[in-house]
Phi, psi and omega in degrees: 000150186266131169268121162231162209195107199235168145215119189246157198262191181270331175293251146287166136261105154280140179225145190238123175225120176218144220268187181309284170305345157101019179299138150282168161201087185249205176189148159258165152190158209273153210284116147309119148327300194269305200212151209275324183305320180308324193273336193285295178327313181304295175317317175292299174330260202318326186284338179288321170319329167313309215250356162090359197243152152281170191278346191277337170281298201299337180314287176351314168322318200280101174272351187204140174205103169269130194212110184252174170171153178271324122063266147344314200265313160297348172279319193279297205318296218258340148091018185268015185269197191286169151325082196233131148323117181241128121289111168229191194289147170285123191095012160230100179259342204252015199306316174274342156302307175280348160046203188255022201041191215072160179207173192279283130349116188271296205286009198238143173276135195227137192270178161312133174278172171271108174286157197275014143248107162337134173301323168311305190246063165234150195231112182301132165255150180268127175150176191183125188236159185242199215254016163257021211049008181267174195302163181234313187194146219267140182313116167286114167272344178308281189331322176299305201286321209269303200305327174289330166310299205272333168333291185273347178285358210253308178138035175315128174244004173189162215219130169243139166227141209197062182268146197294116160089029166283341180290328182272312183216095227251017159331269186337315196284316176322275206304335186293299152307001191262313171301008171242330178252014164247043198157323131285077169253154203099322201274118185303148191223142167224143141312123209264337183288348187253340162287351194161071174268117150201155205299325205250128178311298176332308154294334117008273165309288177338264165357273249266324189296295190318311193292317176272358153311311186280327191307264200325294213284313182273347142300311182291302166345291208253010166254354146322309196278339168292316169295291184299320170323291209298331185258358167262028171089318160328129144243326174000191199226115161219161223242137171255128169319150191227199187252001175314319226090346182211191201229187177228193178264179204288310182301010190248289211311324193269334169262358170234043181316337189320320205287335179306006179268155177085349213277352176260346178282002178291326199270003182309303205273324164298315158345288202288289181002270181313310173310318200277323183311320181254354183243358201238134178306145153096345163061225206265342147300349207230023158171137164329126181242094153270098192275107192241120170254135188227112153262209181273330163243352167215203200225111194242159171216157192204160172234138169270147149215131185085335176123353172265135190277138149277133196237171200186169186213029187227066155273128222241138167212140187051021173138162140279131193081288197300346209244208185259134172220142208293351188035018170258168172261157176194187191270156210245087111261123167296109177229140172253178180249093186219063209238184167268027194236033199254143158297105169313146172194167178235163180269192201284338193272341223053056177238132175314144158252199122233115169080181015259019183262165188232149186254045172020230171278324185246107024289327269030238181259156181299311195301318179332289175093019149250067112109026164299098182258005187245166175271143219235157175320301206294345172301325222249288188335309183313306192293313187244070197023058204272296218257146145275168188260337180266024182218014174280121183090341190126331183109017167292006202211058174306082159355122189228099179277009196263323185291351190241359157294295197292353178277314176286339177264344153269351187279290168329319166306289206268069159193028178015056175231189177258176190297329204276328186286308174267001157301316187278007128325326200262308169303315187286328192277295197287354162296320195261334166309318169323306183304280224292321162272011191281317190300356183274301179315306208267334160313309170325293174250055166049068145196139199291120196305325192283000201248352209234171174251140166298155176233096176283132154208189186112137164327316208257353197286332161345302206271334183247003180256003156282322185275332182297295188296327188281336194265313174268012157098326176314137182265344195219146217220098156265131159233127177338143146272065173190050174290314205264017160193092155258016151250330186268341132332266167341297200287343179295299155323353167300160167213205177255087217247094194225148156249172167179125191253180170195138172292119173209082210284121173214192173207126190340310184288332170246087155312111179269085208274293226294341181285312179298303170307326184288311155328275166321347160301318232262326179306313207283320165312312184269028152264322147322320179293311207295299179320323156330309190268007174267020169092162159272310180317331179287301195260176197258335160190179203221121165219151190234128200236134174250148175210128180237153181301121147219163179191143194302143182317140196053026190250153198282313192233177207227103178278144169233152180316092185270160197246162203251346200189158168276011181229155178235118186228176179317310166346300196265355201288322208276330203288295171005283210292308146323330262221300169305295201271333153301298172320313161288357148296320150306321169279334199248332182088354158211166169226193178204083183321139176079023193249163219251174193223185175210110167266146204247261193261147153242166182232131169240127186257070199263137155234127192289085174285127169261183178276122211251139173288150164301137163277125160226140168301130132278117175273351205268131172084022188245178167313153151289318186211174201263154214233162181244147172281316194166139177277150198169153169281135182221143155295110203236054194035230225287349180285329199110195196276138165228156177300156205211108163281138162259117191236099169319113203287339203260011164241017155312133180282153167278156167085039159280175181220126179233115162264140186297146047246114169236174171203106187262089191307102167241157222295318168242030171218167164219120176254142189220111186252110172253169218310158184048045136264159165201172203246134149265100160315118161279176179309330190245040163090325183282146166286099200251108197260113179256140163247158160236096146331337184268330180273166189261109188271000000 
């Protein structure tokens, strides 16, 4: 039986198929628009064609099919998800106009962002539940009735509802729903207490909007996408990436869409996990992971620390502070737009840029030769002979350096260089945007960028990430030979993954333990439940992990906790706390011993662990010792055009040594070893890179 595992990009569709025996396979092909199976069936081809099979056998084949996308995350971007409503309480209409303040710039003048329901179609409701839940004032349903009437008159194509204290008491928000689908029916509706209970409306509200936006276009989306598997031949279980990190089935994800934003750079960081277990001593507990994904239009980073993936609950879509936020928890990625697919360009100062705009899949990059003209990372690579034009895609895709010459050479007039000066210009502005958000993520939580190993993946992270880890002082880089779809890896290493929280305000020093129990009962049943209805056959085992909010008494935000058991009793109160104030010392850099706590929220975390393909080297068809494919000039900046070995990555012996200036070509990545650098072939086949940081690339 067959694993199979895509993730598709703005860019690309990565696709993964790993066998019984724990064989990989992967393949790209560039991102469909319109209905997602098309770019994936072009990948599945070729891989079947590999694999000796048709793709209808292999679907047939298939017991598991994990499926990420950005999809979701370009609809809020890009402003194409649906017509969506907000009801809320009377007398907070603007709770998404006023956000939570802040700006990126204390000192830069910024206009306002737009909140993401419009103020036409936000609808006061009459009622007010207070916050120890009792009624204040009783639900106007004549209010109700008239906000959904002026609703569908607007042309509302979904209802986000978001009432004050609901989270304490959630009557209201219940009947409000029952009145929409009894008077709207059909029209998708989310609740914001069964979607995201948590204490501050703005995140609250946010969550519930985004989400129910997303309901018509990414329902319709994935039961497209359920429909064509199934006439290509799937019956298999097939699981969608969430932002969890981990994934759900097709009916959880269309009643939560919120969680598919992120979902597919959430598994990157699941990767490195598994990657650092098998090739790096001490494996993924016994050292700090920065995980850098470089695709075709943005560039994501994560932190591993201890072997724990980071989580976070301030994801950000179209900035921080200006853009929007999901208010959910997910895995703590950053992402910028610095894939290879970002456009070189100069401003209004004449000074070169790079990104965040992209010429995506269509046209793509000039060398593409569908019909793209401006220059792009991947152009600059093309030019300084990084890229073969027969070894792009696999050799599906033939490269055009003249055309990624004739893209580059008006940017080079008005920048007085030559084409070879501003192509590497354009790697170097995008190399150092790179830098800067890797020094933003790991200073942030106090950790030192020179201490930790990079895990690289991504088509494009090749070609730049020896001069990236040599700018920030990192000594050692592995990148996967399955590098170049290291989130659609990850989900093959995923498991099934759901929280559910519930609000219970208690405190360390007076322990309300019968409250506390009573919180943790009520999380741990629907994380049971949930866990329930996937069966015994799918996972291999089953666990549910506790966590709680806490934060020093008055204090604005809340870190969270993991608990050690499932009940919290006085006992456990001295470890908590401790627990707590490390954790605050790490992120914020101080704490305050003997200070007593406030719990907030609890969580119950369950997980379905499947069944993970085994990793193995395949030795068959590689060198005894290591052989050069062919020698060529690569542009190295201030050294110039230098002799250059080219080497096929899958005939390298394991346990070789490659020094740079090299370029070891595998079917979808190029790792580019730049001069005083050098390569390990590892045991399972993976690049383990050391760099010196001290010389100037």
């Amino acid at each position: 039986m067959y694993t199979i595992s895509v993730d598709t990009g703005g860019t690309f569709t990565d696709v993964v198929v790993a066998d019984a025996e724990g064989s990989i396979t992967l393949a790209k092909a560039l991102t469909t628009k319109d209905r997602a199976f098309r770019s994936i069936q072009q990948a599945l081809d070729e891989i079947s064609v590999r694999l000796g099979i048709t793709t209808t056998e292999l679907l047939a084949r298939t017991s598991r099919f994990n499926y990420g996308t950005t999809r979701s995350t370009n609809a809020v971007v890009e402003g194409t998800a649906a017509r969506t409503a907000l009801f809320t309480t009377a007398g907070f209409p603007d709770i998404l106009l006023l956000r939570e303040g802040g700006k990126p710039d204390p000192f830069q003048s910024l206009p306002y962002g737009r909140p993401y329901v419009p103020r036409h179609l936000t609808f006061e409701v009459d009622e007010r539940m207070d916050s120890d839940g009792s009624i204040y004032r009783v639900l106007d349903e004549d209010s109700v009735r008239q906000a959904i009437e002026q609703a569908l008159s607007q042309g509302a194509e979904a209802v986000a509802v978001c009432l004050l204290w609901s989270v304490a008491n959630p009557a209201h928000e219940l009947r409000v729903g029952e009145l929409l689908a009894e008077h709207a029916p059909g029209i998708p509706v989310t609740l914001s207490h069964q979607l995201n209970p948590m204490i501050r409306e703005y995140r609250r509200a946010s969550a519930s909007s985004l989400d129910a936006s997303l309901k018509p276009l990414m329902q319709e989306f994935f039961w497209h996408l359920e429909e064509d598997l199934q006439d290509a031949g799937f019956t298999g279980n097939l699981f969608i990436s969430t932002s969890y990190g981990g994934s759900w089935r097709v009916p959880e994800i269309i009643e939560k869409p919120i969680y598919s934003i992120g979902s597919g750079p959430s598994m990157a960081p699941v990767a490195a996990v598994h990657y650092a277990n098998t090739d790096l001593p001490g494996g993924a507990t016994g050292n700090d992971l920065l995980v850098a994904d470089t695709g075709g239009t943005t560039f994501d980073v994560g932190l591993v620390r201890g072997g724990e993936i980071q989580q976070t609950g301030e994801t950000w879509l179209g900035g921080r502070w200006v853009g929007y936020i999901t208010g959910t928890r997910a895995v703590d990625i950053k992402s910028i737009g610095a894939g290879g697919g970002s456009i070189a360009w100069i401003d209004s100062g004449g000074l070169l840029q790079v990104g965040p705009r992209s010429a995506g899949s269509s046209p793509g990059p000039a060398c593409y030769g569908l019909g793209g003209t401006q220059p792009t990372v991947t152009d600059a690579a093309l030019i300084l002979g990084y890229l073969s034009a027969d070894n792009f895609l696999g050799g599906r895709l033939r490269i055009n350096v003249e055309k990624a010459r004739a893209a580059y050479s008006q940017l080079a007039d008005s920048l007085d260089m030559s084409v070879e000066q501003a192509a590497n210009a354009a790697l170097t502005i995008a190399a150092d945007n790179i830098v800067t958000a890797i020094r933003e993520t790991t200073i942030a939580q106090g950790v030192d960028p020179r201490e930790v190993t990079i895990v690289a993946g991504g088509g494009a992270s090749g070609m730049n990430i020896g001069r990236i880890a040599a700018e920030l002082g990192t000594k050692r880089v592995l990148l996967p030979k399955t590098a170049g779809a290291m989130s659609a890896c990850g989900a093959l290493y995923s498991d099934v993954i759901s929280e559910y929280s519930t609000v219970s305000y208690n405190e360390t020093a007076r322990l309300d333990a019968e409250s506390a129990d009573a919180a943790l009962k009520t999380v741990r049943a629907r994380a049971g439940e949930f866990l329930g209805s996937l069966g015994t056959s799918l996972a291999k085992e089953q666990q549910i992990d506790f966590l709680v909010e806490a934060r020093y008494p008055q204090q604005a935000w809340e870190l969270t906790v993991a608990l050690t058991q499932e009940r919290l009793t006085k006992a456990d109160i001295p470890a908590l706390e401790q627990a707590f104030h490390d954790m605050h010392e790490r992120v914020f850099g101080v704490h305050e011993p003997g200070q007593s706590l406030e719990l907030i929220a609890w969580t119950a975390r369950a997980t379905a662990v499947l069944e993970k393909p085994q990793a193995v080297a395949d030795a068959d068809g590689r060198d005894s010792t290591v052989t050069v494919a062919r020698t060529a000039t690569a542009y190295f900046g201030e050294g110039g055009w230098v002799d250059t070995t080219f080497h096929r990555g899958e005939r390298l012996p394991l346990g070789a040594v490659v020094h740079g200036p090299a370029v070891i070509q595998e079917p979808t990545t190029t790792i580019v070893v730049y001069p005083g650098q050098l390569v390990h072939v590892t045991a399972n086949g993976n690049y383990l890179l050391e760099t010196k940081p001290e010389d100037t690339i």
